[in-house]
N, C-alpha and C positions, 0 to 999 in steps of 0.2 A: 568511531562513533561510540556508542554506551554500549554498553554490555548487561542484558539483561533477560531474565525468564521470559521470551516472547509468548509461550504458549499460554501463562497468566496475563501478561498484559494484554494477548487479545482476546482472552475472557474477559477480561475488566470494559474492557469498552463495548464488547458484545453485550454484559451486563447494561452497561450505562445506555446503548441503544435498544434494547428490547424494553427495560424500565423506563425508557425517555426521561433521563436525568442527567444534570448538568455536570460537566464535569470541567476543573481546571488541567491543561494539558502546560507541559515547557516542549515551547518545541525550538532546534535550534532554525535560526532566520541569518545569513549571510554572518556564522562567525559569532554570532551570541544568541542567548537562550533568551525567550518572549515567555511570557504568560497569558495565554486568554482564558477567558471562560467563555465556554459553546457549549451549544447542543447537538450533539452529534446525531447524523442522519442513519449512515449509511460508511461499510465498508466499500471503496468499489476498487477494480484493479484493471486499470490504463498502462499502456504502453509498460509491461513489464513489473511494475508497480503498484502497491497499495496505495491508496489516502482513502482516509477519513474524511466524506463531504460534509459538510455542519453550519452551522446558523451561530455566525461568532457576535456575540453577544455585545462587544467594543463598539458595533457598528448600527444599533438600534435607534441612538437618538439622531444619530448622523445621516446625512443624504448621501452614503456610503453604499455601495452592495456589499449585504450582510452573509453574501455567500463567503464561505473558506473550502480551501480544499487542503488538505495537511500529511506529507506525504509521512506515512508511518515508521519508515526507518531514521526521520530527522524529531521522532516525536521524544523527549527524552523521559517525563514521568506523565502520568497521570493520576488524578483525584478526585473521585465520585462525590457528590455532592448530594442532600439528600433530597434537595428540592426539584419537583418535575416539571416538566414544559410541555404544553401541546405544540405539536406539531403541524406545521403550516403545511395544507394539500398541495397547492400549487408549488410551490418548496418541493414537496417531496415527487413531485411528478418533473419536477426541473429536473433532480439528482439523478430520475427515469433513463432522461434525456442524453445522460452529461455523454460525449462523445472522445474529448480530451482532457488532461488536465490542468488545463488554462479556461475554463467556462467562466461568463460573465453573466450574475443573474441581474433581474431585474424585474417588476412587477407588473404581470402579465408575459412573459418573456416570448411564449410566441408571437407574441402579434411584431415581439421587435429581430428577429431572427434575420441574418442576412444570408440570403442565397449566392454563392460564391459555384459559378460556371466556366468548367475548360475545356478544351479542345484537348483530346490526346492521339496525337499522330497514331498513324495506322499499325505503325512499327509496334508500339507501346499499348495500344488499344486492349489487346487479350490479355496484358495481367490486370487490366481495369476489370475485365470481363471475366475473369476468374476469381478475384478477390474483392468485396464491399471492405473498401481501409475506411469507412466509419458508416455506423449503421442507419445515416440519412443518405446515403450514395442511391443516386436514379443516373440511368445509363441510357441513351439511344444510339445506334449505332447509323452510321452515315454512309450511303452508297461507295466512297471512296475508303473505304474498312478503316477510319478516323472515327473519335466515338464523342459525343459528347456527356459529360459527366456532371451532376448538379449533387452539391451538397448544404445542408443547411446549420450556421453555427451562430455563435451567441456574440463571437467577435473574431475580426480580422485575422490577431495572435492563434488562433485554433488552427489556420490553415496555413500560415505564412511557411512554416520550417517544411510542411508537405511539398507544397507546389513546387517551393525551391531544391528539392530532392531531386522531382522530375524533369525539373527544364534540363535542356530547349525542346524536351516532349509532350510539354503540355501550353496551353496559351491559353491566358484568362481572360472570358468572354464578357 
């Protein structure tokens, strides 16, 4: 990858988030390097990893979700820009939300959230019971020590690579 001062460039984008101001990023995309211009929201760190959540600005006139999520080690420069942006509430209570990093926004996003519910054999039940693996997990637990698990995500893609971890210990309800 690049080779660069990390500890300036995540001053620079701490800058650019505390000042809410635009910033050009290259970030590399499957093998070549993109240019957008966003507004970055927020650092967050998912499964091991940073991105940058942000409002990519490509996607404003379009009937596009204007969410990005940009993972920090694929980011290659960035460029503060002097111009600021207000920040969208409901936006920023999404980023609140964000549970992986595949989220799909969309305006109003809870009302559109899908509840994805499984069964986890009795065997498997106590690491469900020990560990929330994403922080909208609700658990009941079933006379036959099998537990049921309900989580809530923005699309299908958020939970697919999970469930598929745990089969055949789990079965979606």
């Amino acid at each position: 990858r690049v080779s660069f001062d990390a500890k300036l460039f995540c001053k620079e984008l701490e800058k650019a988030i505390n000042w809410k101001r635009y910033i050009t990023i290259e970030h590399f995309e499957k093998d070549t390097i993109i240019e957008h211009l966003i507004k970055p929201y927020k650092i967050v760190f998912i499964n091991e990893n940073f991105y940058l959540a942000s409002e990519n600005t490509l996607h404003e006139t379009q009937d596009v979700s204007k969410f990005s999520m940009f993972r920090l080690s694929n980011i290659k420069s960035i460029k503060m820009h002097t111009k600021k942006f207000h920040q969208d509430f409901e936006f920023k209570d999404f980023i609140k939300n964000i549970q992986t990093p595949f989220p799909k926004y969309q305006p109003q996003f809870r009302a559109h959230l899908i509840e994805v519910k499984l069964e986890v054999s009795p065997q498997k039940a106590k690491f469900f019971q020990l560990k929330k693996f994403f922080p909208s997990q609700q658990d009941e637990l079933k006379e036959d020590g099998s537990l049921i698990v309900s989580y809530k995500f923005s699309q299908e893609m958020e939970c697919e690579s999970f469930i598929k971890s745990w089969l055949p210990y789990v079965k979606v309800i």
